[in-house]
VEXROSE-562685 format. One record per residue (C-alpha): z, y, x; residue number from 1. Coordinates in nm, 3 decimals, decimal comma. Each point is the difference from the previous one (the first is absolute). Example, Ala and Ser with C-alpha at 12.3 -4.5 7.8 and 13.67 -1.06 7.14 Angstrom:
2
[drennu [0,780 -0,450 1,230] 1],
[drennu [-0,066 0,344 0,137] 2],
//
This chain:
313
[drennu [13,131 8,380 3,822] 1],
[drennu [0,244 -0,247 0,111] 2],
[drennu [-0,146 -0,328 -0,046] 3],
[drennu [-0,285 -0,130 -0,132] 4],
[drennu [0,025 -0,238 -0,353] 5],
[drennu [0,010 -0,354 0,171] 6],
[drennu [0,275 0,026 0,175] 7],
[drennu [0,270 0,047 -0,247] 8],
[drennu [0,170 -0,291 0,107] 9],
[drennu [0,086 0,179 0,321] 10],
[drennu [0,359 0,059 -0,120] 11],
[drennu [0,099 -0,369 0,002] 12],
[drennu [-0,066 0,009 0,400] 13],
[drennu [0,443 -0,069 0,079] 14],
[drennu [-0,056 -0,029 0,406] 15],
[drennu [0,059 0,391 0,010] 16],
[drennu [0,327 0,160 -0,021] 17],
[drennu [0,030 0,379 -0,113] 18],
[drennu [0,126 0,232 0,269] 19],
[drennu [0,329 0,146 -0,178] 20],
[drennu [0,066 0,256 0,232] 21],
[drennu [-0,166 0,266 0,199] 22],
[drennu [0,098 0,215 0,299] 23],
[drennu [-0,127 0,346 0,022] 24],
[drennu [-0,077 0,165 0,360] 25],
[drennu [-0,184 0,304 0,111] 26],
[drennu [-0,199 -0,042 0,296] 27],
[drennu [-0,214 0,292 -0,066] 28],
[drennu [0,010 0,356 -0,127] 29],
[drennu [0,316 0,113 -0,098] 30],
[drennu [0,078 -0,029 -0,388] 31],
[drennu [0,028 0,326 -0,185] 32],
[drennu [0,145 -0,053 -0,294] 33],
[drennu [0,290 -0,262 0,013] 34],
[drennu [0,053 -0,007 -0,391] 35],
[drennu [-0,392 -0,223 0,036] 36],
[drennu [0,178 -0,267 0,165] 37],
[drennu [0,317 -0,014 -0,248] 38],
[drennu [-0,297 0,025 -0,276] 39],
[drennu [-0,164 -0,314 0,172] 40],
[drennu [0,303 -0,231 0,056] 41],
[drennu [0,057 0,090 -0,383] 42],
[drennu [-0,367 -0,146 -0,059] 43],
[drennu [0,020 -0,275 0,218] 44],
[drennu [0,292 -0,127 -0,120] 45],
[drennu [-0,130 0,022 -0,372] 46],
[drennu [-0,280 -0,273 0,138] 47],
[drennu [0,312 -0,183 0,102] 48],
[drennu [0,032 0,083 0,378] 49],
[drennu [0,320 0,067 0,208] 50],
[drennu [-0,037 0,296 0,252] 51],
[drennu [0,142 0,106 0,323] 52],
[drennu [-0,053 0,325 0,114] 53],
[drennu [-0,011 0,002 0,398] 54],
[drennu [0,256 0,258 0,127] 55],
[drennu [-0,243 0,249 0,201] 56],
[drennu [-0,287 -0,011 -0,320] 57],
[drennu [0,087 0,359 -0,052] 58],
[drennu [0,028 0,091 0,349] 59],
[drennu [-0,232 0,301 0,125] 60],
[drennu [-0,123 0,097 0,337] 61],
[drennu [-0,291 0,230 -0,017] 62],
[drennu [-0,252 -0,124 -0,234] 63],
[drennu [0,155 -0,349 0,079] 64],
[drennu [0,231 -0,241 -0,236] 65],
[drennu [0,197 0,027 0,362] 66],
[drennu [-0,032 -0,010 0,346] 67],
[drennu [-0,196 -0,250 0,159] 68],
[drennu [0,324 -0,193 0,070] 69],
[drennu [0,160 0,046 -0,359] 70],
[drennu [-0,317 -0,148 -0,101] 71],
[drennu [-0,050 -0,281 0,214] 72],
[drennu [0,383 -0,089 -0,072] 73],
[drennu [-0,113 0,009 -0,383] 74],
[drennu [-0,256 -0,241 0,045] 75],
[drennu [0,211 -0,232 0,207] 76],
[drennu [0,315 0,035 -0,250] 77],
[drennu [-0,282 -0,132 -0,286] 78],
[drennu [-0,060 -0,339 0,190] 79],
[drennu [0,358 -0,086 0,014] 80],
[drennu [0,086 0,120 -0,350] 81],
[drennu [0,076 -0,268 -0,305] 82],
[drennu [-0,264 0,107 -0,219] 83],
[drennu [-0,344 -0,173 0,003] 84],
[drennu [-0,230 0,327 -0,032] 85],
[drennu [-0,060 0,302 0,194] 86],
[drennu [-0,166 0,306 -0,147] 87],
[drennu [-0,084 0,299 0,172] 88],
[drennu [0,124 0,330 -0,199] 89],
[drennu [-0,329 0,150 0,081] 90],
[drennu [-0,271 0,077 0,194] 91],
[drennu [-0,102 0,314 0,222] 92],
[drennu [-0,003 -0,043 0,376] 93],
[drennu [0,187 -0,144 0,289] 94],
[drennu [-0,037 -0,377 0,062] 95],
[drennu [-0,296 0,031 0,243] 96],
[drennu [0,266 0,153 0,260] 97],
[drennu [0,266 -0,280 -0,094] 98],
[drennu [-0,256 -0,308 0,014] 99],
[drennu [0,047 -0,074 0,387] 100],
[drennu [0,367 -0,026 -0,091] 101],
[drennu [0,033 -0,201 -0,265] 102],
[drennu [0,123 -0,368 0,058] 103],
[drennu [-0,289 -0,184 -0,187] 104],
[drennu [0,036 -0,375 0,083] 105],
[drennu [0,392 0,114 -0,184] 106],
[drennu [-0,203 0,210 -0,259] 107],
[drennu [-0,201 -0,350 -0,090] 108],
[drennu [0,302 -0,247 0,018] 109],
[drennu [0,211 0,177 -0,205] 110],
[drennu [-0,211 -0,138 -0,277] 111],
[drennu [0,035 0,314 -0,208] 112],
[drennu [-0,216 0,148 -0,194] 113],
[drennu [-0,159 0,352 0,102] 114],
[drennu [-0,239 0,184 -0,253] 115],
[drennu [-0,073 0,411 0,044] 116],
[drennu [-0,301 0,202 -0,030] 117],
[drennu [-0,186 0,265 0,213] 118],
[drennu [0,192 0,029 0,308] 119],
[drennu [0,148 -0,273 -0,041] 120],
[drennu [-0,345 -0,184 0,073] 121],
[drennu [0,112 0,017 0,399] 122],
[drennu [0,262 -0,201 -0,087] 123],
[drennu [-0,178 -0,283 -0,191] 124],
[drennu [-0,340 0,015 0,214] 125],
[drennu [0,247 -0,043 0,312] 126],
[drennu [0,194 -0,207 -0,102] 127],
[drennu [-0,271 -0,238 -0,106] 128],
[drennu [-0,185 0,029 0,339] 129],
[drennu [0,269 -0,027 0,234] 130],
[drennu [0,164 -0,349 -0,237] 131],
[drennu [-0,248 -0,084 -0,240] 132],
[drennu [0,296 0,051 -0,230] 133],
[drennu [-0,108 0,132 -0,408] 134],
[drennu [0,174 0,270 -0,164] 135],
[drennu [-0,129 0,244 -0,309] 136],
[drennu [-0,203 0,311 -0,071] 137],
[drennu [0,156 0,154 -0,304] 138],
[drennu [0,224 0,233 -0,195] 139],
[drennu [0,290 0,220 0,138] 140],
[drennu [0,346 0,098 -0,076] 141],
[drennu [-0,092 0,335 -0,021] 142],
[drennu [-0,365 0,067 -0,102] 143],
[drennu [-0,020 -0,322 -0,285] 144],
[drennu [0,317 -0,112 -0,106] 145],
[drennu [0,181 0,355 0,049] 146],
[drennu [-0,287 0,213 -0,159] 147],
[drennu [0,105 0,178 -0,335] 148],
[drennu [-0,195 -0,270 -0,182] 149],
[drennu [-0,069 -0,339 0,153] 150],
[drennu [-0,329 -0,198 -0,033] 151],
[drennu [0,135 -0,308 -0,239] 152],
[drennu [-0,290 -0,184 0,181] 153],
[drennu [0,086 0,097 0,347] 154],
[drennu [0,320 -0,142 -0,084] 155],
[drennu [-0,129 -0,370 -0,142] 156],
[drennu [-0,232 -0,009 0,244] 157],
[drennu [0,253 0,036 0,308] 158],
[drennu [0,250 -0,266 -0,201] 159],
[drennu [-0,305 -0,242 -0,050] 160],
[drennu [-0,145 0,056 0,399] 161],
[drennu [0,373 -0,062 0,111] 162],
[drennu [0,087 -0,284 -0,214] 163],
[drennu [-0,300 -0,201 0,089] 164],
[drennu [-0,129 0,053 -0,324] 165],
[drennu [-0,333 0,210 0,026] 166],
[drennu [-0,281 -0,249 0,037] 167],
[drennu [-0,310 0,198 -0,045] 168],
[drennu [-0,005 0,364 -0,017] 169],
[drennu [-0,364 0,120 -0,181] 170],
[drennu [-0,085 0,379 -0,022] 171],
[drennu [-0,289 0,124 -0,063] 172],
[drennu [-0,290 0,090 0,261] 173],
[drennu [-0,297 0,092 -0,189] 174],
[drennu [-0,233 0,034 0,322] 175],
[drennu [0,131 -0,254 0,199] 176],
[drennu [-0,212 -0,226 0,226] 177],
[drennu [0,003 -0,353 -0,028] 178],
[drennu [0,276 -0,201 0,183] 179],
[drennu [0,207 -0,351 -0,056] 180],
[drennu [0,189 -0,007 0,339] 181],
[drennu [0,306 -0,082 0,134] 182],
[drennu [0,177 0,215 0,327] 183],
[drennu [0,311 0,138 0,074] 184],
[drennu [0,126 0,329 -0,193] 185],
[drennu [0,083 0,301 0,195] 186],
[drennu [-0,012 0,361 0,027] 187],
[drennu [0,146 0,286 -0,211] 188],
[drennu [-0,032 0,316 0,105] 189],
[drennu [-0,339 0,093 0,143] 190],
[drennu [0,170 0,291 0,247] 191],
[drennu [0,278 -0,259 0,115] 192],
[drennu [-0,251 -0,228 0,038] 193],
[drennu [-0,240 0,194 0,209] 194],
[drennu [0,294 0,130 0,207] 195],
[drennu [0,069 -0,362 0,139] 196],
[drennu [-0,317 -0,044 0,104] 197],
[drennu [0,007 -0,072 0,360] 198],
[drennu [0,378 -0,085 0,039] 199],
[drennu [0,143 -0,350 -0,037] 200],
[drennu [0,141 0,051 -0,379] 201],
[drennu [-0,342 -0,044 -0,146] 202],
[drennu [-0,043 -0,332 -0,094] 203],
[drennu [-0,287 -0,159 0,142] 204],
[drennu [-0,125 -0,187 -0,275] 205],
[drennu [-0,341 -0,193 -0,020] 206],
[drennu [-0,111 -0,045 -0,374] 207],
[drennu [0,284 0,224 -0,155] 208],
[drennu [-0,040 0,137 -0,360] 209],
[drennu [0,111 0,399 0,066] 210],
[drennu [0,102 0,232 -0,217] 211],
[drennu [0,018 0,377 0,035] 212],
[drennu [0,151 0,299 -0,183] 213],
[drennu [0,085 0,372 0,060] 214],
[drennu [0,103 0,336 -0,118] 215],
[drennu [-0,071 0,329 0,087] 216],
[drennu [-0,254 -0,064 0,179] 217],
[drennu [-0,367 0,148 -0,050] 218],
[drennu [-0,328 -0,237 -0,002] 219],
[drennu [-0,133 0,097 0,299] 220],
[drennu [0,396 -0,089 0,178] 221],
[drennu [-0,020 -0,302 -0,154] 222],
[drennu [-0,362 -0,084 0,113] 223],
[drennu [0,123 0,093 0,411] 224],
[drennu [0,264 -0,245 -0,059] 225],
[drennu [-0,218 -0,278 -0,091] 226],
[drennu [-0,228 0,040 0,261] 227],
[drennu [0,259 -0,019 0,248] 228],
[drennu [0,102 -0,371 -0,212] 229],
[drennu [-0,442 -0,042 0,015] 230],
[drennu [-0,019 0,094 0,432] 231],
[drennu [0,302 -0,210 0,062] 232],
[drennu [-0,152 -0,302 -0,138] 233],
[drennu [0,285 -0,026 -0,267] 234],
[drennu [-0,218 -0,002 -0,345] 235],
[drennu [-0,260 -0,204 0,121] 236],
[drennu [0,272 -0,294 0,053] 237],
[drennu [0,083 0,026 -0,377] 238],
[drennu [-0,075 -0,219 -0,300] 239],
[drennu [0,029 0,273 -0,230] 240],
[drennu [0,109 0,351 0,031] 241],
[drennu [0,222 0,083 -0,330] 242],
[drennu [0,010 0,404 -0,078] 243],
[drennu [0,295 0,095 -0,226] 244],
[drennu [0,086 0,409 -0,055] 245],
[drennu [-0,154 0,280 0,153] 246],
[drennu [0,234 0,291 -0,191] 247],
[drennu [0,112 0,324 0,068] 248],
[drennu [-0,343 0,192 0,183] 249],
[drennu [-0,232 0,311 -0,117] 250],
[drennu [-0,318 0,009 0,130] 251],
[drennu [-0,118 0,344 0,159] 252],
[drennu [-0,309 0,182 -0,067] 253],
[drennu [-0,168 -0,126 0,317] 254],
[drennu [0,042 -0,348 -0,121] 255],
[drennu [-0,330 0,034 -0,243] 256],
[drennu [0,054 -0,328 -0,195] 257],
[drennu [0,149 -0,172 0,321] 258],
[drennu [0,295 -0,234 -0,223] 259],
[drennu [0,175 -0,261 0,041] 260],
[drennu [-0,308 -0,227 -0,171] 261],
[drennu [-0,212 0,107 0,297] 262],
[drennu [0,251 -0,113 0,244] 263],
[drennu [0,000 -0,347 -0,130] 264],
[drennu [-0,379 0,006 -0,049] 265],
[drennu [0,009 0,069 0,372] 266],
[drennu [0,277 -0,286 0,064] 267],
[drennu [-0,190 -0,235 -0,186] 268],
[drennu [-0,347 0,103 0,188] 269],
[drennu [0,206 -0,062 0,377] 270],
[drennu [0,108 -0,312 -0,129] 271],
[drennu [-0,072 -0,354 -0,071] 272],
[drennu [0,346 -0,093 -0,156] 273],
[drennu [0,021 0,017 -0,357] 274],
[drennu [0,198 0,312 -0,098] 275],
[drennu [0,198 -0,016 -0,329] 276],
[drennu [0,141 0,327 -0,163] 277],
[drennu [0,270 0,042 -0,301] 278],
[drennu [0,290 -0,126 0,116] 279],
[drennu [0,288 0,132 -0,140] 280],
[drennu [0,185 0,052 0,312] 281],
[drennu [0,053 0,386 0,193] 282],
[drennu [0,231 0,318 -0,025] 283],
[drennu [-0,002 -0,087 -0,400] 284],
[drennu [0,222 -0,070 -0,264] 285],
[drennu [-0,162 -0,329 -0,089] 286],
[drennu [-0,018 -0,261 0,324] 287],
[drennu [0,018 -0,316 0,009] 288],
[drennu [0,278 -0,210 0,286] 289],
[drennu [-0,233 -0,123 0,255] 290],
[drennu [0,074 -0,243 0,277] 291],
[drennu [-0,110 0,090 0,335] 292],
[drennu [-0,060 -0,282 0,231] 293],
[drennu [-0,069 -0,242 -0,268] 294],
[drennu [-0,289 -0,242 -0,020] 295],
[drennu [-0,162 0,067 -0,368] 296],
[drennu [-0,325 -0,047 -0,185] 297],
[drennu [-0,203 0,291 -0,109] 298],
[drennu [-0,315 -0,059 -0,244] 299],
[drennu [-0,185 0,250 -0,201] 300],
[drennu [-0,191 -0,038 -0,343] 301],
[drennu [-0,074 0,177 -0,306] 302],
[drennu [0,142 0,338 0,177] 303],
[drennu [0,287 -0,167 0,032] 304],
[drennu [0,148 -0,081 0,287] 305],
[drennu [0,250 -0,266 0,076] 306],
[drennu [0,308 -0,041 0,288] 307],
[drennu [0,095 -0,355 0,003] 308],
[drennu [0,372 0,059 0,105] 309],
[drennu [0,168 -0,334 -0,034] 310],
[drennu [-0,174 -0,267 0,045] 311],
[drennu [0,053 -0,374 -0,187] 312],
[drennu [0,140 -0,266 0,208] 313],
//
């Protein structure tokens, strides 16, 4: 699933440094069990990482890691900090209300390097329409390297995407439609996504390769979100639209057959961009480090299908 045979030479590529050290932050939901993050910084540094724990990670203010303040403070403290990562703890909610406030022109010249998941797709989808700056959709303190058994794939995969090492990540997509394109990646989390619709942290992106995820959310949820992305003009701007998880639903009586397959049937019927399923990428153990903002190649063949991460210079 990593990379595809002929490009085992990919490890001899010297122009990338690894990141040695990572700085955890929570700029979301508060985190519940603190003995997850100890568990994480144990993992992390078995991969060979350094961590910092930021001093308000554990803070709580109602269903926040924090007040809005505490939080903000967090997020500045992280761009003047020595390490060269920045991880959120976990997801949840509470950036929307903090992305008016955040410093991004600092955010992108700090040069660091951001990667969360779910809520924390406000922060890379703003951050790359208000700069243009990249940062990563991937694991978390908490939820991946914290979990009572960690994904030994998650794991390579995030030291491979950081390192400058992942070249082509394949995955199968059995019913995919036919594509060889190149765009910018973006997305995450279809709810985050949808909710920036309108506002000026959606990046406005012509030719963008978007991928989507969510949890707990039933088909017919996840269908209303996408046809606010359809009447807003976003998928039809697209090169590809990339589906990863859909987890965590139960359909209802009422729903008579009405799935998850019908809703991309439908997707696929509204639109003319090629829509490729399968990739491992959601509220799952297994997901791949994705970077958001980055201009990639994206081909399909064989059900297989193909991100062209790095490209050869």
């Amino acid at each position: 699933m990593t990379q595809s045979p002929d490009d085992h030479h990919h490890h001899h590529d010297h122009t990338h440094a690894r990141p040695t050290g990572i700085y955890l932050i929570s700029p979301s939901g508060a985190v519940a069990k603190p003995e997850a993050i100890d568990l994480a910084r144990v993992r992390l540094g078995e991969l060979g990482f350094k961590t910092a724990v930021d001093r308000t990670a554990l803070a709580v203010h109602e269903r926040f890691a924090g007040t809005d303040k505490q939080r903000l403070a967090a997020i500045a403290r992280s761009l003047k900090q020595k390490h060269p990562v920045v991880m959120a703890t976990r997801g949840g909610y509470g950036l929307n209300r903090l992305l008016p406030h955040i410093d991004w022109k600092a955010v992108a010249e700090s040069g660091k390097t951001f990667i969360g998941q779910s809520d924390f797709t406000a922060f890379n989808l703003a951050l790359l329409a208000q700069t243009g700056a990249e940062s990563y959709a991937g694991p978390t303190a908490v939820f991946d390297f914290g979990a009572s058994k960690m994904d030994d794939l998650t794991a390579a995969l995030f030291v491979e995407a950081l390192s400058g090492e992942l070249e082509v990540l394949s995955f199968e997509a059995p019913d995919a439609d036919a594509v060889d394109a190149r765009g910018v990646l973006w997305g995450g989390n279809l709810a985050m996504v949808a909710s920036l619709v309108g506002t000026p942290y959606l990046p406005k992106l012509r030719s963008g390769i978007l991928f989507l995820e969510d949890v707990n959310e039933h088909p017919f949820r996840i269908e209303r979100m996408l046809t606010q992305l359809l009447h807003s003009g976003v998928l039809a701007r697209q090169k590809a639209i990339v589906l990863g998880r859909f987890t965590d639903y139960k359909l209802a009586p009422n729903d008579q057959g009405y799935d998850l397959p019908s809703v991309v049937a439908w997707l696929r019927s509204v639109v003319k961009v090629p829509v490729i399923t399968g990739l491992p990428y959601g509220h799952v153990r297994l997901k791949a480090t994705l970077p958001v903002g980055r201009k990639i190649g994206i081909a399909t063949e064989d059900g297989m299908a193909h991100l062209v991460l790095q490209e050869h210079h």
